[in-house]
C-alpha positions in Angstrom: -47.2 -47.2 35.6 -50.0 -44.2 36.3 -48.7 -44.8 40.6 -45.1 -43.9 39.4 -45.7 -40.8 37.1 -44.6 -37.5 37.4 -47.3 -35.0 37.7 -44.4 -32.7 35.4 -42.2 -33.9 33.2 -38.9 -32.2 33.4 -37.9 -34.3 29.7 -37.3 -30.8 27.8 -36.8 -32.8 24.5 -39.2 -34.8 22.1 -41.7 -36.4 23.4 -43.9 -39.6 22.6 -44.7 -42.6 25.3 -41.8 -44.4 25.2 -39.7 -41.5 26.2 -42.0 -40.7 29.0 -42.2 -44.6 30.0 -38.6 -44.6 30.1 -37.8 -41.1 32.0 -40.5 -42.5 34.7 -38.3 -45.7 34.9 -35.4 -44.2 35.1 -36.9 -41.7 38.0 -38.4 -45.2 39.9 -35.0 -46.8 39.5 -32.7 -43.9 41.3 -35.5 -43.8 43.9 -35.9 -47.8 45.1 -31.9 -47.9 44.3 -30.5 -47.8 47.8 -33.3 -50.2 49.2 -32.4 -52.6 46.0 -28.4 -53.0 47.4 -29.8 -53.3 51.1 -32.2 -56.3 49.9 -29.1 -57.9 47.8 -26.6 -57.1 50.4 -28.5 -59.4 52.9 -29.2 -61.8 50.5 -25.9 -62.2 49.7 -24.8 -62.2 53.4 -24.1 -65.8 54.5 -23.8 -65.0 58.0 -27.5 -64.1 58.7 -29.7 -67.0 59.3 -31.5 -67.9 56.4 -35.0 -67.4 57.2 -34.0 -63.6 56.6 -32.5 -64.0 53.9 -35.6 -65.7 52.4 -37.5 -62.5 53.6 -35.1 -60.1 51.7 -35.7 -62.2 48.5 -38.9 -62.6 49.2 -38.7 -58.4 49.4 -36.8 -58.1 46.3 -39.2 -60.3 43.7 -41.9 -58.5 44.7 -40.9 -55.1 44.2 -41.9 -53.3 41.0 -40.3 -54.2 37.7 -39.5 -50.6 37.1 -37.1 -50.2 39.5 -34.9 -53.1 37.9 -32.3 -51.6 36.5 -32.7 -54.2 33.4 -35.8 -52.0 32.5 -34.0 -48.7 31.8 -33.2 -48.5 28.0 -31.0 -45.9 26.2 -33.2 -43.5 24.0 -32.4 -40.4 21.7 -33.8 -37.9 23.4 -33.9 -36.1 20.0 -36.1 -38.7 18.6 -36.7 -40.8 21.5 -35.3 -43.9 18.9 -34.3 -46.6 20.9 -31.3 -48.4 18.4 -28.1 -47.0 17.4 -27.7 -44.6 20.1 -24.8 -42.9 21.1 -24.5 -42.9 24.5 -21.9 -40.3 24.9 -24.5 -37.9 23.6 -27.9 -39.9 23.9 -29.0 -39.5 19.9 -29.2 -41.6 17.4 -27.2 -42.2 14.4 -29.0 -39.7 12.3 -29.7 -37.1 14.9 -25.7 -36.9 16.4 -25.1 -37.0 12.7 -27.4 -33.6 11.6 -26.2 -32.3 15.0 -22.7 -32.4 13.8 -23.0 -31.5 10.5 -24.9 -27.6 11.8 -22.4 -27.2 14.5 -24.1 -28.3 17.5 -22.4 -30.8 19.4 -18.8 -28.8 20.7 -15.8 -30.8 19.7 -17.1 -32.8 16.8 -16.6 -32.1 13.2 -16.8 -34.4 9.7 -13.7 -36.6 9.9 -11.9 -36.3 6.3 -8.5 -38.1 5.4 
């Protein structure tokens, strides 16, 4: 969404619209966080009366989709593929794999038995 973007990006690694889409949910998300587990926390909370708890969730569906934490998605941010990432390293298959192979990534090296 144009309301939630960054006027700079601060990606420093490939980018196309689905990276940028998912660095702006990922920004929204940490930012409506704390207001998400206050909604939940009184929804949850059976000893308030229930018209605000209705309120809360009333609160809660209507806020954004972007700050759902359902919405984030884990993307190579060498490729900005979104299957067969590694999330120890955020790349894909084939990217952790060149990676490796030139000596990039500290600690890893071809396995061979």
């Amino acid at each position: 969404m144009a309301q939630f973007r960054a006027k700079k990006l601060d990606l420093g690694c490939f980018v196309n619209a689905r990276v940028i889409r998912d660095h702006t949910k990922r920004k929204v998300f940490e930012q409506f966080e704390p207001q998400r587990q206050a909604l939940r926390y009184i929804i949850r909370n059976t000893t308030l009366p229930q018209r605000t708890r209705a309120q809360a969730q009333l609160q809660l569906s209507q806020m954004h989709c972007y700050t759902n934490p359902t919405q984030i998605k884990n993307r190579c941010i060498m490729g900005g593929k979104g299957r067969w990432v590694i999330r120890d390293f955020r790349m894909a298959r084939y990217q952790f794999r060149l990676n490796a192979l030139e000596g990039n990534i500290p600690g890893v090296k071809k396995a061979s038995w």
